[in-house]
C-alpha positions, 0 to 999 in steps of 0.5 A: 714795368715798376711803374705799372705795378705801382700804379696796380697797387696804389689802387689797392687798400692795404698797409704800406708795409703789405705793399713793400713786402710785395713788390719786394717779392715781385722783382726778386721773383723776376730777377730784376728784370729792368736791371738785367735789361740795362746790363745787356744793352750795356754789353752790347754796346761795349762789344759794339764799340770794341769792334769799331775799335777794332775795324779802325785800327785794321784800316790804319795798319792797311793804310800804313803797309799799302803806303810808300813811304821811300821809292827806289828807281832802277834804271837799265832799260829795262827800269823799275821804280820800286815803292816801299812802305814803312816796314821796308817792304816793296808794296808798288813795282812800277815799270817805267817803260816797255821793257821795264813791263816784262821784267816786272810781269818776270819777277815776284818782288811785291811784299817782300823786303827791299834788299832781298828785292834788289837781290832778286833783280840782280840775279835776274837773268836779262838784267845779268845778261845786260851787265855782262855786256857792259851795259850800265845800271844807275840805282837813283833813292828819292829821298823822301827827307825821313832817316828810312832814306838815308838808311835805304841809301846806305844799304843799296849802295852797299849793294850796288858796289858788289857789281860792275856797271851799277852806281847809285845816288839819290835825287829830291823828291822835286827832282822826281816829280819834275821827272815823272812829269816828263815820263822819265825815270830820275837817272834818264832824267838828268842825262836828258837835262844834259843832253838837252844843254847839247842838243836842244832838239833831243826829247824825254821819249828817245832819252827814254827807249835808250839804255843808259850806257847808250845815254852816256854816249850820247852825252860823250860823243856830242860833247865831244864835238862841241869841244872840237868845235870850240877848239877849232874856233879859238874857245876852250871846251871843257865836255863832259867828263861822264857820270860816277858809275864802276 
């Protein structure tokens, strides 16, 4: 527009001071309409970036509070493994079988902090029913090598002495993964690798559909036979002395 009026006026004969003057008028008159132009379109460019700004920030707490960061495997049969974030809330519950399925469909866990979590399993009447009838619960942390772990650990064990039949560890992350390879959960995972050293013809999906007491004596009662057959024919047995649960 400045320019237009310019090339107006030079084609006008008047003294350079009338032309000043004029032009001076004209874009106090219009508010200095190019100027105003280039504010606003600062403006909205400044409130466009605010709200990048603000989508992105939004993205990388949800990434942050829907990402499991330690995991906690709950082993019964019914099992559970559970995934909490870094805010130490359950964001995942995994059912690990069957049975695991409709105790996870039974309780309202998701969202909430891991230790009132643990608690509302514990009171859960199908789990409190197992329990009472000696039944075993092993609570296995993975430990995803940062100091929430270590933290987790301390606070479950705490949790898991307050009740009979229910011991707790933690196992590697590897150790997990080779367990979630063979669709087994960590502490059904390892009694199976024991098994196997006395029956190589036991699979993970038995070791699976078993309870843990039911695991254990397994374990106790082909042990036992190898040491009496061991016995019997001159060797020394040493069997299996039982995993550390209450």
């Amino acid at each position: 527009m400045d320019d237009k009026i310019r090339t107006v006026f030079d084609s006008i004969h008047a003294d350079d001071e009338l032309k000043s003057k004029t032009l001076a008028y004209i874009a106090k008159k219009s508010h200095g309409y190019p100027s105003r132009r280039k504010m606003i379109r600062r403006r909205i460019i400044t409130a466009v970036s605010a709200a990048a700004c603000l989508v992105l920030t939004a993205a990388v707490g949800a990434k942050l509070f829907f990402t499991s960061t330690s995991y906690i495997c709950i082993e019964i049969n019914p099992s559970l493994e559970l995934g909490i974030n870094c805010f130490d809330r359950v964001v995942e519950v995994s059912p690990l079988n069957d049975d695991g399925r409709v105790l996870a469909e039974s309780l309202n866990i998701k969202f909430i902090d891991y230790d009132a979590a643990l608690e509302r399993i514990m009171d859960n009447s199908r789990i409190e029913t197992l329990l009472s009838q000696n039944e075993i619960m092993t609570i296995t942390v993975i430990d995803t090598e940062n100091e929430q772990s270590s933290v987790i650990l301390s606070n479950v064990k705490a949790c898991a002495d307050r009740y009979e039949n229910v011991c707790c560890d933690s196992a590697s992350s590897s150790e997990a993964a080779a367990a979630r390879e063979i669709g087994l959960p960590c502490g059904k995972y390892r009694a199976y690798l024991e098994l196997l050293e006395l029956d190589s013809g036991i699979t993970p999906e038995e070791v699976n559909e078993m309870t843990m007491r039911e695991i254990y004596e397994l374990i106790g009662s082909l042990s036992d036979n190898r040491s009496d057959s061991e016995h019997s024919s001159g060797h020394n047995g040493h069997g299996w002395h039982g995993s550390g649960h209450h």
